[in-house]
N, C-alpha and C positions, 0 to 999 in steps of 0.2 A: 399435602393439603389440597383440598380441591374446594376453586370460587363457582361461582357464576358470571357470566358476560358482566353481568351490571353490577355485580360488587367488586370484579376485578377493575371495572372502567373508573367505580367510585374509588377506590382504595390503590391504584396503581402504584403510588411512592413505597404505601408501607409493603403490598406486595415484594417490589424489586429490592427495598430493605432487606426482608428476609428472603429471596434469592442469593442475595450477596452474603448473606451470613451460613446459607451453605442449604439452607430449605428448598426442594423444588417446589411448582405450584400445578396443579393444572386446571387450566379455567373450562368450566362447561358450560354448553348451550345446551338447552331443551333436555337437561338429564345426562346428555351421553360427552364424552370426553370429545374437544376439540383444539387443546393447543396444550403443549409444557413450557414453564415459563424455565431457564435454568441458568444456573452462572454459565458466563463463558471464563476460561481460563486467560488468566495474561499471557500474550503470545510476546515473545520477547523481540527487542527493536532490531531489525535490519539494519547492518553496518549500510550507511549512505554513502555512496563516493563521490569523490570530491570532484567539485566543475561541474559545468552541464554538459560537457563531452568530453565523460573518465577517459575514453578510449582512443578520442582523436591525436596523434600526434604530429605536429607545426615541422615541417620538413627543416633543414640547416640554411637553406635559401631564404629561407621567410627571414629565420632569426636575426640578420644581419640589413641594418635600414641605414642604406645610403644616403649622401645627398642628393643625387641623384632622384632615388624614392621619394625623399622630400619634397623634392621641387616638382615632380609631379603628381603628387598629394596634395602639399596644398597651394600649386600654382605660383611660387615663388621665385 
C-alpha cells in the first residue's frame, strides 16, 4: 500500500494497525517513494543478572564483621 506524507501523518494509528497485522506501507512525497513503514519482529527478552555487580565477588575478609569493625564503624 503506498500513502502520502499528509495522509500518512493524518492516518498514522490506522496505518501502524495495519503494519501490525502483517501489511507493509510506503509513504511518498512528491510522487516518488521515501520511507517503508513495517513490523518489527519481537526480539525476545535478555536473561538480566542478578545485582548490579553480577560479576564482583566480596573477598572471605569482608565476609566476617567483627566487633572490632563495629566499633570503628560506628564509633562505639
Amino acid at each position: 500500500m503506498e500513502v502520502g506524507v499528509y495522509d500518512a501523518k493524518t492516518h498514522l494509528s490506522k496505518l501502524l494497525d495495519m503494519v501490525a497485522s502483517g501489511t507493509d506501507v510506503v509513504i511518498t512525497r512528491n510522487g516518488s517513494r521515501a520511507a517503508l513503514l513495517t513490523a518489527v519482529p519481537d526480539a525476545p527478552a535478555a536473561p538480566r543478572p542478578f545485582g548490579l555487580f553480577p560479576d564482583y565477588v566480596i573477598d572471605e575478609e569482608w565476609k566476617a564483621w567483627t566487633d572490632d569493625d563495629e566499633q570503628m564503624w560506628y564509633g562505639n
